[in-house]
PLY file of the C-alpha trace (Angstrom):
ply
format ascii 1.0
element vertex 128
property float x
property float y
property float z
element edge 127
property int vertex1
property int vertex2
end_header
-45.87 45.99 -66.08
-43.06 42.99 -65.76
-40.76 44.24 -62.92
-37.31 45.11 -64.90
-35.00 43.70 -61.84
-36.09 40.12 -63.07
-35.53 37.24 -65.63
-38.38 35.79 -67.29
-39.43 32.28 -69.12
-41.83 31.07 -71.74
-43.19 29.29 -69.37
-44.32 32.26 -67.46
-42.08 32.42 -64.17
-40.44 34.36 -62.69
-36.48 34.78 -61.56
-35.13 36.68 -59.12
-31.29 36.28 -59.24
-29.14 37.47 -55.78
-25.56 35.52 -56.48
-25.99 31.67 -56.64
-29.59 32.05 -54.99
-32.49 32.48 -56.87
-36.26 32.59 -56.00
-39.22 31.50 -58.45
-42.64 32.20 -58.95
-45.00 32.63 -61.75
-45.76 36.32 -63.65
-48.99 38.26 -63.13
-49.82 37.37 -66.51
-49.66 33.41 -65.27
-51.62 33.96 -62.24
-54.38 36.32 -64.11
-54.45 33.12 -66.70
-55.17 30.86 -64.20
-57.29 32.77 -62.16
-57.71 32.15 -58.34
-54.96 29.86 -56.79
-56.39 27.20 -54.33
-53.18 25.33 -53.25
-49.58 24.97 -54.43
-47.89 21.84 -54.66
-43.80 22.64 -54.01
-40.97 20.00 -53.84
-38.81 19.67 -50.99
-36.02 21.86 -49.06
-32.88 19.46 -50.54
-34.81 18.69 -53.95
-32.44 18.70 -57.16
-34.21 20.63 -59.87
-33.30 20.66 -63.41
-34.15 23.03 -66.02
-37.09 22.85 -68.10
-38.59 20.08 -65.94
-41.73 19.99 -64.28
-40.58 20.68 -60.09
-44.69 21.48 -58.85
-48.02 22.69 -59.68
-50.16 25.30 -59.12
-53.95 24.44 -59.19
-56.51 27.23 -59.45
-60.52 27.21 -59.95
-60.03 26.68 -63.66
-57.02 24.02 -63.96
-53.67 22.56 -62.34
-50.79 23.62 -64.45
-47.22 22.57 -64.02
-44.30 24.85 -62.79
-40.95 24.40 -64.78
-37.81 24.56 -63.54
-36.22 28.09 -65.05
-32.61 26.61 -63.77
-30.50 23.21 -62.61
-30.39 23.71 -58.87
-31.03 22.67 -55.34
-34.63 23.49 -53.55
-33.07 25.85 -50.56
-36.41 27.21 -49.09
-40.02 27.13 -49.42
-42.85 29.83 -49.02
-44.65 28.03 -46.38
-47.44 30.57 -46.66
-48.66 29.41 -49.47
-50.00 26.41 -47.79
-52.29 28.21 -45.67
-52.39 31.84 -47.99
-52.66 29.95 -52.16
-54.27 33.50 -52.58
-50.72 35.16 -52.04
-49.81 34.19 -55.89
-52.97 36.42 -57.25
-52.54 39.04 -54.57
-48.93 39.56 -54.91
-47.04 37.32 -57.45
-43.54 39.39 -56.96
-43.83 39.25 -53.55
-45.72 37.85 -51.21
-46.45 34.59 -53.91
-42.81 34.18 -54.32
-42.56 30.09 -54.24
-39.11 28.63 -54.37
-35.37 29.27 -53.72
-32.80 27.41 -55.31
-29.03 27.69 -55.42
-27.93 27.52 -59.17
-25.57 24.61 -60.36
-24.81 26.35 -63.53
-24.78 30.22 -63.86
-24.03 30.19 -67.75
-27.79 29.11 -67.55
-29.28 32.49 -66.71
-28.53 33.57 -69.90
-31.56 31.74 -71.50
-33.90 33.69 -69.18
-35.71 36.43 -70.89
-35.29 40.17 -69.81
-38.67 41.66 -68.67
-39.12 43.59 -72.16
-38.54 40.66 -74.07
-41.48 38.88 -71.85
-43.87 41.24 -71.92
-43.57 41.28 -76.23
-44.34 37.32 -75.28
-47.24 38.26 -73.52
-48.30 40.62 -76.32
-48.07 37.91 -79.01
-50.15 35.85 -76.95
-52.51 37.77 -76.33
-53.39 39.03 -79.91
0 1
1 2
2 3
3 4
4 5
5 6
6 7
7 8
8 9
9 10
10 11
11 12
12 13
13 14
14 15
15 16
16 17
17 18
18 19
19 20
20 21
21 22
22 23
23 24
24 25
25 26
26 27
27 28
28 29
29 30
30 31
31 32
32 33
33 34
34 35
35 36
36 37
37 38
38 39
39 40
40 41
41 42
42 43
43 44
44 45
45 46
46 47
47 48
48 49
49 50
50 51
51 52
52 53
53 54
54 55
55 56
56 57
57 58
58 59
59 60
60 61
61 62
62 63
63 64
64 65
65 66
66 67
67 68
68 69
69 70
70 71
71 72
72 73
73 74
74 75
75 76
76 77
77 78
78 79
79 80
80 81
81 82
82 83
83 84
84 85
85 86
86 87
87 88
88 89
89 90
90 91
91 92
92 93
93 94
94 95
95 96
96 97
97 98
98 99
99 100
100 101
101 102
102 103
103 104
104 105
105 106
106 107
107 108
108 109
109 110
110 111
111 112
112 113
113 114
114 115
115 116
116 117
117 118
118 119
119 120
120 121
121 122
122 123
123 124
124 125
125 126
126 127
């Protein structure tokens, strides 16, 4: 169900790791949580963002909910289309939804991320 090619956090995002770059977005199970997204609030291209601190938010019909940082970085790019598309994030969370890039500061980091069968028994605690 979690795609295998990605890193995971208990905070329900996402990782996508291709060398120093990285792009973020929150897991199906996030999105289904939240239910429909209505706008995305993203930080900057340029933005420093550390780990475990808050870097946006992602408001939906039922609440706003912060998005951690999953690693110390640099903001590189921005999915513009989720100003005009929110939607994207419940259509297509691995894809299309995709939010931010960064460029890592610290690579020893990614080894706090979760593998995607080590999420998905996250998931399944939660959800019992």
């Amino acid at each position: 169900m979690y795609p295998d090619e990605l890193s995971y956090t208990r905070e329900h995002e996402w990782i996508r790791v291709d060398g120093e770059e990285c792009t973020i977005g929150i897991t199906a199970y996030a999105q289904d949580e939240l239910g429909d997204v209505v706008y995305v609030e993203l930080p900057a291209v340029g933005a420093a963002v550390t780990r475990n601190d808050p870097f946006g938010a992602v408001e939906s019909v039922k609440a706003v909910s912060d998005l951690f940082a999953p690693l110390t970085g640099e903001v590189t790019a921005l999915n513009d289309e989720l100003d005009a598309a929110p939607e994207l994030v419940n259509k297509d969370p691995y894809g299309a939804g995709w939010m931010v890039k960064i460029r890592l500061n610290d690579t020893d980091e990614l080894a706090a991320l979760m593998d995607a069968a080590a999420y998905e028994g996250l998931v399944n605690e939660l959800r019992s």
